[in-house]
N, C-alpha and C positions, 0 to 999 in steps of 0.2 A: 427475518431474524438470523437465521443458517448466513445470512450474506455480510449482515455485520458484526457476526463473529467470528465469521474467516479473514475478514478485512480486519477487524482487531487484533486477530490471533499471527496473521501476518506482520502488522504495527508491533507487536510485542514478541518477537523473534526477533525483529530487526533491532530492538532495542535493548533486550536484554541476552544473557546466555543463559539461556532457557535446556535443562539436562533432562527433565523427566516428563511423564504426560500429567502426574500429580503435583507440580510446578507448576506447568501451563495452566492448568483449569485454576490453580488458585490465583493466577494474574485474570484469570479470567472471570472470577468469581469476586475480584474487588473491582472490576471493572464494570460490575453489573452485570454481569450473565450470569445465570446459575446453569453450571455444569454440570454434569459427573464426569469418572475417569472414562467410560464409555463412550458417552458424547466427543471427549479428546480426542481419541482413540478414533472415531469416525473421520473427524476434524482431519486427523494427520494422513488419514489415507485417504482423502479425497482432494487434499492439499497439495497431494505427493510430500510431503516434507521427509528430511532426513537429516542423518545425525551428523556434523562433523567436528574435527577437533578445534579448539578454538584457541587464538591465541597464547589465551592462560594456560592451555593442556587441559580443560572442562571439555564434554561435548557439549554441543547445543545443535536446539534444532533449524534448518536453513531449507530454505524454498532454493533446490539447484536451478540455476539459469540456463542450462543447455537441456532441461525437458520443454517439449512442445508446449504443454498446460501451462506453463509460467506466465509467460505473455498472453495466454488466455483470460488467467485469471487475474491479473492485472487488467485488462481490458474490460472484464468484468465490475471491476470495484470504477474504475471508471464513469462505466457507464452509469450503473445503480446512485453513485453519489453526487453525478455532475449535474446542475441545475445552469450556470452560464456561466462567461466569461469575459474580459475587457481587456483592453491594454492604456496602459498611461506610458508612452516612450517604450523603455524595453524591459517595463515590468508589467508581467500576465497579473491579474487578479480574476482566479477562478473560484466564484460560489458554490458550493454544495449542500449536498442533503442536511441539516444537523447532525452534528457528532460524525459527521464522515470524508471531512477537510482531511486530518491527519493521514488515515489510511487512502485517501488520494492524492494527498502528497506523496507519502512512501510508493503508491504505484507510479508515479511520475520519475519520481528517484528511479524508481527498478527498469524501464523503460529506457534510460540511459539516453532521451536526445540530445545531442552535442551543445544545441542552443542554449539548455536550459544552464546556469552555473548551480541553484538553488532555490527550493522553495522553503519558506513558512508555512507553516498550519496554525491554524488557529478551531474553532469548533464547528463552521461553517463556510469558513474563507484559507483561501490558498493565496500568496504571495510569489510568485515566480520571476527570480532573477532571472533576464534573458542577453544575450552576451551583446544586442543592435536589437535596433527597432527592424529592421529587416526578417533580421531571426525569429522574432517574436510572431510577426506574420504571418513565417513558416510554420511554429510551432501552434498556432492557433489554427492554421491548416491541417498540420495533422492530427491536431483533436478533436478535428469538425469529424474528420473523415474517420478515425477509431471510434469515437462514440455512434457517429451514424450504420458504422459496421460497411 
């Protein structure tokens, strides 16, 4: 439960401009977790999360990409949701957990492989543009070997 609501809580950062921790839990709290501001409160410090300015001049909260934990914890959400994988040409279709496509797509994004152009989520299923059928090999390569650890 702790794992898919960091993986949530990560998916709804990245989507919205998220300024408070009594914010967060109510994106979290329509999205089926019952929170408190406590539990947030754990959530952001075990996330590393932090505040920056955003566009609008709003903070919001952001997973910084130059702490070690980042890629951790993508690797993490990864692992927990990935059930398998295919290719048709040079688009990946990667299966996962239910309700855990989205927030493994968003770890895909965050991973930044050159190959990928973009993924779909869907509730179970990921879509992944891959730039060559070649690339795609690679990138199913390197997810043999992240998820294997």
């Amino acid at each position: 439960m702790k794992l898919e609501r960091h993986s949530k809580i990560v998916e709804l950062i990245g989507r919205y401009e998220i300024e408070t921790q009594e914010e967060l839990a109510e994106y979290l709290n329509k999205a089926g977790f019952s929170v408190t501001q406590a539990t947030v409160s754990r959530d952001i410090r075990e996330l590393k999360l932090t505040k920056v300015q955003s566009e609008s001049g709003k903070q919001r909260y952001v997973v910084l990409k130059n702490q070690g934990s980042f890629s951790d914890k993508y690797i993490r959400i990864l692992r927990e949701g990935y059930l398998s994988m295919d290719m048709a040409q040079n688009i990946l279709v990667i299966k996962t957990v239910s309700g855990m496509a989205m927030a493994v797509a968003a770890a895909l994004d965050a991973l930044h492989f050159h190959e990928i152009v973009g993924c779909i989520a869907g509730d179970d299923t990921i879509m992944c543009a891959v730039r060559s059928i070649d690339d795609t090999i690679v990138v199913m390569d390197k997810l043999k070997k992240l998820i294997a650890g």
